[in-house]
N, C-alpha and C positions, 0 to 999 in steps of 0.2 A: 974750457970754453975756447974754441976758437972765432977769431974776427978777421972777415975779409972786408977792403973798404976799395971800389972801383968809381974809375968816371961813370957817368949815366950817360951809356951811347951802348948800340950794341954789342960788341965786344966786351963792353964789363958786364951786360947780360949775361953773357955765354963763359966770360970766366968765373964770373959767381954760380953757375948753375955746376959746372967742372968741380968746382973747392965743395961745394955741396954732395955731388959724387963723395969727393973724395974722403969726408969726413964724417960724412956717415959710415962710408965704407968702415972707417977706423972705428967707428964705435957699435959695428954690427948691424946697423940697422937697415932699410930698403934703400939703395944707393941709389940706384935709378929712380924710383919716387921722387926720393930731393930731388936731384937733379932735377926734373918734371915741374915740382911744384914751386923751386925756387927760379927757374927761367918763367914759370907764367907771373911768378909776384915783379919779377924784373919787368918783361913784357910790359906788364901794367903800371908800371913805374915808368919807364920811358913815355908812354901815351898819355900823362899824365903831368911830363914834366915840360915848364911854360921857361924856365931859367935857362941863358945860354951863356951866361956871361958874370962869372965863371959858370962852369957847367957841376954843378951840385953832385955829391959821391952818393952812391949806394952804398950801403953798409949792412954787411948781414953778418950774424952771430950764429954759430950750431952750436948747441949744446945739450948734456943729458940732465935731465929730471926725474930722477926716480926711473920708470920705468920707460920711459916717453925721450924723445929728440925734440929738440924746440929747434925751430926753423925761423929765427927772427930779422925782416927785414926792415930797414930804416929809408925813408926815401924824404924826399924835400917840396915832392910834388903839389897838385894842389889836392885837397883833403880826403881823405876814404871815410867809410864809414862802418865798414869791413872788408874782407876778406873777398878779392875778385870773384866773378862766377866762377871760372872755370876751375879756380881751387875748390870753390865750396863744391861743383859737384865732385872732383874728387874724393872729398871728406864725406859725400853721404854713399860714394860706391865702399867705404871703409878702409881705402886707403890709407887714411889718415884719420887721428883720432877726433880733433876740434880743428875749426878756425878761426881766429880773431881779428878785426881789423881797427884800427880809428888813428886819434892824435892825439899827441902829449902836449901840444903847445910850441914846441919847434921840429914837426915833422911829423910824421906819417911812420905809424909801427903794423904793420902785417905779423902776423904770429900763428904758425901753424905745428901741430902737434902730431909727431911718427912715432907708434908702437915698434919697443924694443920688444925681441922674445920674451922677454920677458912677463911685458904687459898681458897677455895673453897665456899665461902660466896659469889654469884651471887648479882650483880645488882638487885634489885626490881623493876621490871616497871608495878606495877599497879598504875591507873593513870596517866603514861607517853603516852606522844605519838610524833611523830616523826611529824616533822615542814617540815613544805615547805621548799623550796628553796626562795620562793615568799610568804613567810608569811607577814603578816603585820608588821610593822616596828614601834619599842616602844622607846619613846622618856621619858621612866622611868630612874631616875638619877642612877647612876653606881658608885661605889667605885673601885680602882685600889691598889691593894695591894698585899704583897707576900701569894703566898698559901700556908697553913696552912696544919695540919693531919687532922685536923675539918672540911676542907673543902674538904675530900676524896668523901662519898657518895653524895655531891652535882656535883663534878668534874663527875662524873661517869652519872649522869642524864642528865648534858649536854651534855656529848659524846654521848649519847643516843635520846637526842631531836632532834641532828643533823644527826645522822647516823644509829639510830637504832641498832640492832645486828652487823653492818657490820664494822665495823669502825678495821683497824687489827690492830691497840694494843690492844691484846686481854687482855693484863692486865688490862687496864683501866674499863673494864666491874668488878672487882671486886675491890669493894670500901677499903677491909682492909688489902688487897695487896697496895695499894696504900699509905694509912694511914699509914703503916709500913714503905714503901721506903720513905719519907715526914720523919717519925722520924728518922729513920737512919742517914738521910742527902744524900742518895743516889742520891734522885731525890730534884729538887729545882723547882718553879715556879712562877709566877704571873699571878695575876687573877683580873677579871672586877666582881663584884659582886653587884646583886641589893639591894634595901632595905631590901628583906626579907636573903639578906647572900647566893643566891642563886647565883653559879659562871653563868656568861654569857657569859663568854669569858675566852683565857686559852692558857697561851705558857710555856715551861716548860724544863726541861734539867735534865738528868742522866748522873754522871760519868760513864765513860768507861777505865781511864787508869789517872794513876797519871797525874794530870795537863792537861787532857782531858775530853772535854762533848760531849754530842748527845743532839740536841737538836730540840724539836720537841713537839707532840701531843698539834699543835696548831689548834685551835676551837674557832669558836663565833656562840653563838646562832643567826639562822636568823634573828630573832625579833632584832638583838644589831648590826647588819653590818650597815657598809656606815656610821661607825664613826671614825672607824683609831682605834678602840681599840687594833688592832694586832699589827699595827707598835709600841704604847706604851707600851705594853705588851713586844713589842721584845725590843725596846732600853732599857726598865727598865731591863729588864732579862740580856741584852748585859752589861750594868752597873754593875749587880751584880756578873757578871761572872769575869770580868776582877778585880774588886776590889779582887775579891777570889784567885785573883792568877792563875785563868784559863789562858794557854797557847796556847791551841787549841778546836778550835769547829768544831764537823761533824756535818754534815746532810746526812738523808738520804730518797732522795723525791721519787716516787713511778714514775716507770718509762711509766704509764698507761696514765699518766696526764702532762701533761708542767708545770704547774703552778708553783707548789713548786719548780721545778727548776728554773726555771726563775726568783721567787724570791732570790735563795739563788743566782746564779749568778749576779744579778743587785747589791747586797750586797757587792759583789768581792769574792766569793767564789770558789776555784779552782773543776773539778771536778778531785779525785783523782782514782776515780774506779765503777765497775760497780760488785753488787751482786747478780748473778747469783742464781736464784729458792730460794730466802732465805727465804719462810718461807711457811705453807701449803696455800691451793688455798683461799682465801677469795672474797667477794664480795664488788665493792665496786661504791654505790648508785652514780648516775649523772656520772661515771666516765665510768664504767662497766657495759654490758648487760648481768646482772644474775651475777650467782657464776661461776669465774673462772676455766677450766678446767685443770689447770694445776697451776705451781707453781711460784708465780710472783718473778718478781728478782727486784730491787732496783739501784738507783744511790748512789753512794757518794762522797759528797764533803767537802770541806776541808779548814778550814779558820786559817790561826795565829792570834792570837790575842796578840803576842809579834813578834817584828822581831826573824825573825831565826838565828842563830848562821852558819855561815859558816860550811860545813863539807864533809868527803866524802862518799859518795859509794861506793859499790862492789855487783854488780847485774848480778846473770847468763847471757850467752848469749838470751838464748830464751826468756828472761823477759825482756833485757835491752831495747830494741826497743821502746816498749811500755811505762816505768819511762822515755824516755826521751821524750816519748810524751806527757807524763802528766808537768816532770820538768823545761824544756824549756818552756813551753806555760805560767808556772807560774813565772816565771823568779827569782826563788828561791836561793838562793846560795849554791847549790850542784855542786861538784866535783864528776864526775864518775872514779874510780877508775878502774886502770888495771893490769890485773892476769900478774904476772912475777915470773917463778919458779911456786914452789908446799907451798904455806902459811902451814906453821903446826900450828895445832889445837893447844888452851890450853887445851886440856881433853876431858872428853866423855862428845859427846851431853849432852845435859839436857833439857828433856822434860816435858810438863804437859797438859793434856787433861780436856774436861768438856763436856759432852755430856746433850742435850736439847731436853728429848722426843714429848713436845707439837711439835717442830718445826724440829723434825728429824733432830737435828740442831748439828754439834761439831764442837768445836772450839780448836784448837792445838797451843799450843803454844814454839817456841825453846829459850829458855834462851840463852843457850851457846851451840856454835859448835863443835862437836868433828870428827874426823875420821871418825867417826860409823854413821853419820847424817843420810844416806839414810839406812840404814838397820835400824836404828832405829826408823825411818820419818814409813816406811813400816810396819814396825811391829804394830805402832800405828793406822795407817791408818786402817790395816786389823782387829784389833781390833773394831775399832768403826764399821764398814760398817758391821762386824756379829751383830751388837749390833741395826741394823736400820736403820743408817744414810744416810741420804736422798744428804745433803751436808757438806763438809768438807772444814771449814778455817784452814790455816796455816799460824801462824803469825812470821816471821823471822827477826832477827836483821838485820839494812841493812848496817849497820856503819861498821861489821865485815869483815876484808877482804878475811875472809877463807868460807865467803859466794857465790863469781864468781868463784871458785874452785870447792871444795865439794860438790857445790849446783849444780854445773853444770847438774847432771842424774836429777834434781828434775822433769822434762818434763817424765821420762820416769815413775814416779808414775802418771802418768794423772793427774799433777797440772797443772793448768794453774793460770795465774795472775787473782789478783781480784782488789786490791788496791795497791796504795802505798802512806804513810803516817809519814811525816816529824814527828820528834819529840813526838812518841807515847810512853807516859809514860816511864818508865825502861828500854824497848828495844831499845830505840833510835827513830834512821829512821826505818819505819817497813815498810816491801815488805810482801805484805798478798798476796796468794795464792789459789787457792777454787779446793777441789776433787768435780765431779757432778755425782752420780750415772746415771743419763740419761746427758749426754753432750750434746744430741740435743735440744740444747733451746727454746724454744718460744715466739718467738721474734713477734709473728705476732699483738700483740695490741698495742707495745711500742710507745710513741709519744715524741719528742725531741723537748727543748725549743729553740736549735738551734744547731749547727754545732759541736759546743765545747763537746756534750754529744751525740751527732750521732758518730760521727768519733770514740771517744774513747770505744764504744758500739761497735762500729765495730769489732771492733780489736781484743775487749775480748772474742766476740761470736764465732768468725770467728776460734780464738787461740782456745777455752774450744772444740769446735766440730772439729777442726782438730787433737787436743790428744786425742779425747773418737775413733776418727776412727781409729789413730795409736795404742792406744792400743789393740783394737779387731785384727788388722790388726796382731796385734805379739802374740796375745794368738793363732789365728789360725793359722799361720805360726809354730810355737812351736805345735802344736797339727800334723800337717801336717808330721814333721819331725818326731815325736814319730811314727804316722803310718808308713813312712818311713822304719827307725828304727827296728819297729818291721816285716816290712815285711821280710828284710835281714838276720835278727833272725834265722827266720822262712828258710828262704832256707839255 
């Protein structure tokens, strides 16, 4: 890692953009980029900085990550709440892999992410080829073990014997993407592998939030089915999750198919939410006729893997309906709290963004509530939607009680619910929320394993398309009145 630390004035602009050059240069990656991306995070740090006396350093970090340059600057300014524009639209022409922006409490961190060649190191499938459903069934001995970094470009062959290109974790198609989240520790797994080390099977989990997993891209080669390798796969996985200290496990089954859900609920997994268009159109073999026309959305559900601690709520009206559809059905121990008086904030919001151009994807996050929530929820939002964003998560403390207050207008930024999610890392209880550039969803393939993921489907679709029509409903109403307006001007 290296660290450069300048005054904030021009000149330490332009020498941090140079060190940025140069140290990508040193580690392969797009020189000129940096350079690029770390004089506009400067730029924007100078316009933002109000201190003269002393004049506060810039401080920025390069370094590699697996496959990725992290571009991290530090500024003193007053607050972001991501990533300037002019980065993020770099990041959705794919310059650049993510952006981040927010605060830690004594400054302002920017964070931007450059693909090494690496990143972009595809699958090889010469000599692969995509197996039946009904291929012939191999009765060759199998070893059951944790997955390795070793066993990246084999992990990535078997997603490909079974699915071809289609499979949507589209990371799994690159072997040292993968190899890299396996060293990190990000992602963990177990695998079935045969004599030659070759994976044949594969269940696996990524944090997502302190004392939180997703867990998923499970796969058995056809040749290896009708042995149980998935359920051993899953309890040994289930074993090493809980020994780690994991709290909580999502899933998130594809709402095209029953299946996965069906397994996750027979397991006792609540469902806590439904994600709306989350990711671009994919195809998906046995399940789907052809490549999807549009953008599939997802279930989510939601296991403890500790009892829950007692606690309460404060969930806006327009959201509340729906947490107690999801928290009554799991018989949780939540407390809905209720609005008495005007709660005062401890301080100004506090926010942080990360915008995802493969999947026209951002994800918002509010630390702390302030007075300013909804002007600053807005300011953020309008930020990312110039930047691309196809859909916007918003993830809220729900423990907060200045959240069924404050939060109350959040309906009139066209959020609607997405999840809600007991004991998610640092925020507590989180009420996650989704903006959908197109509210009219397409619901027409979705197939439910039963009544428990219809109903609550229901409700989300039904909510997402009646804000996207209320909102048009008040821009042209607001448009109407300026004609108005301007006609009485005029006489």
């Amino acid at each position: 890692m290296f660290s450069v630390s300048v005054p904030t004035d021009p000149r330490g602009a332009a020498v941090l953009s140079d060190s940025a050059r140069s140290i990508t240069h040193q580690f392969g990656g797009a020189a000129e980029t940096a350079a690029l991306i770390v004089r506009l995070l400067a730029d924007d740090a100078l316009e933002r900085s109000t201190i003269t006396d002393p004049p506060p350093s810039l401080d920025l970090t390069v370094a590699t990550e697996g496959t990725e340059i992290i571009l991290r600057l530090r500024d003193r300014g007053e607050p972001v709440s991501g990533a300037p524009a002019a980065v993020l639209s770099l990041v959705d022409l794919g310059l650049a892999t993510t952006a981040n922006g927010g605060t830690d409490g004594t400054g302002n961190i920017s964070e931007v992410r450059l693909p090494l060649p690496s990143h972009d190191a595809v699958l090889d499938d010469s000599g692969l080829e995509v197996l039946a459903e009904d291929a012939p069934l191999s009765d060759a001995a199998v070893t059951i073990r944790e997955l390795t970094a070793a066993d990246a470009a084999s992990l990535t062959r078997c997603i490909y014997r079974c699915y071809g290109w289609t499979y949507p974790g589209t990371d799994f198609y690159f072997p040292e993407r993968v190899a890299a989240a396996i060293t990190s520790g990000s992602r963990i797994g177990e695998v079935a592998v045969d004599d030659h080390g070759e994976v044949v099977a594969h269940w696996g989990a990524v944090h997502v939030a302190e004392g939180v997993v997703e867990t998923g891209g499970t796969v058995t080669d056809p040749r290896f089915r009708r042995r149980g390798l998935a359920d051993q796969l899953g309890e040994r996985l289930l074993a090493r999750l809980i020994a780690a200290g994991v709290t909580g496990r999502l899933r998130e089954p594809v709402l095209t198919h029953p299946a996965t859900q069906g397994i996750a609920l027979r397991e006792g997994a609540t469902v806590v939410g439904i994600l709306l268009d989350a990711s671009e159109p994919i195809q998906q073999i046995g399940i789907t006729d052809g490549m999807l026309s549009h953008r599939p959305s997802l279930s989510q559900m939601y296991s403890p893997l500790l009892p829950l601690d007692p606690a309460t709520i404060w969930i806006p009206s327009t959201y509340e309906p729906i947490v107690r559809h999801i928290v009554e059905g799991a018989e949780w121990p939540r407390e809905f709290g209720h609005v008495r008086g005007n709660p005062e904030p401890g301080g100004a919001t506090a926010i942080s963004s990360a915008y995802d151009s493969n999947r026209h994807y951002a994800t918002v996050t509010v630390s702390s509530i302030g007075a300013d929530l909804i002007e600053s929820l807005d300011d953020t939002l309008e930020q990312l939607r110039h930047a691309g964003a196809a859909v916007i998560a918003v993830n809220l403390p729900a423990n907060d009680p200045s959240l069924a207050s404050i939060g109350a207008g959040l309906d009139a930024l066209a959020l609607g619910f997405a999840s809600f999610i007991p004991r998610f890392g640092s925020l507590g209880d989180a009420l996650s929320l989704q903006w959908l550039r197109d509210p009219d969803v397409d619901d027409s393939d979705w197939v439910f394993a039963d009544d428990r993921v219809a109903s609550l489907a229901r409700l989300i679709v039904d909510q997402a398309r009646e804000l996207g029509d209320r909102s048009i409903a008040d821009r042209r109403r607001s448009a109407r009145r300026q004609t108005l307006f301007a006609a009485l001007i005029d006489d």
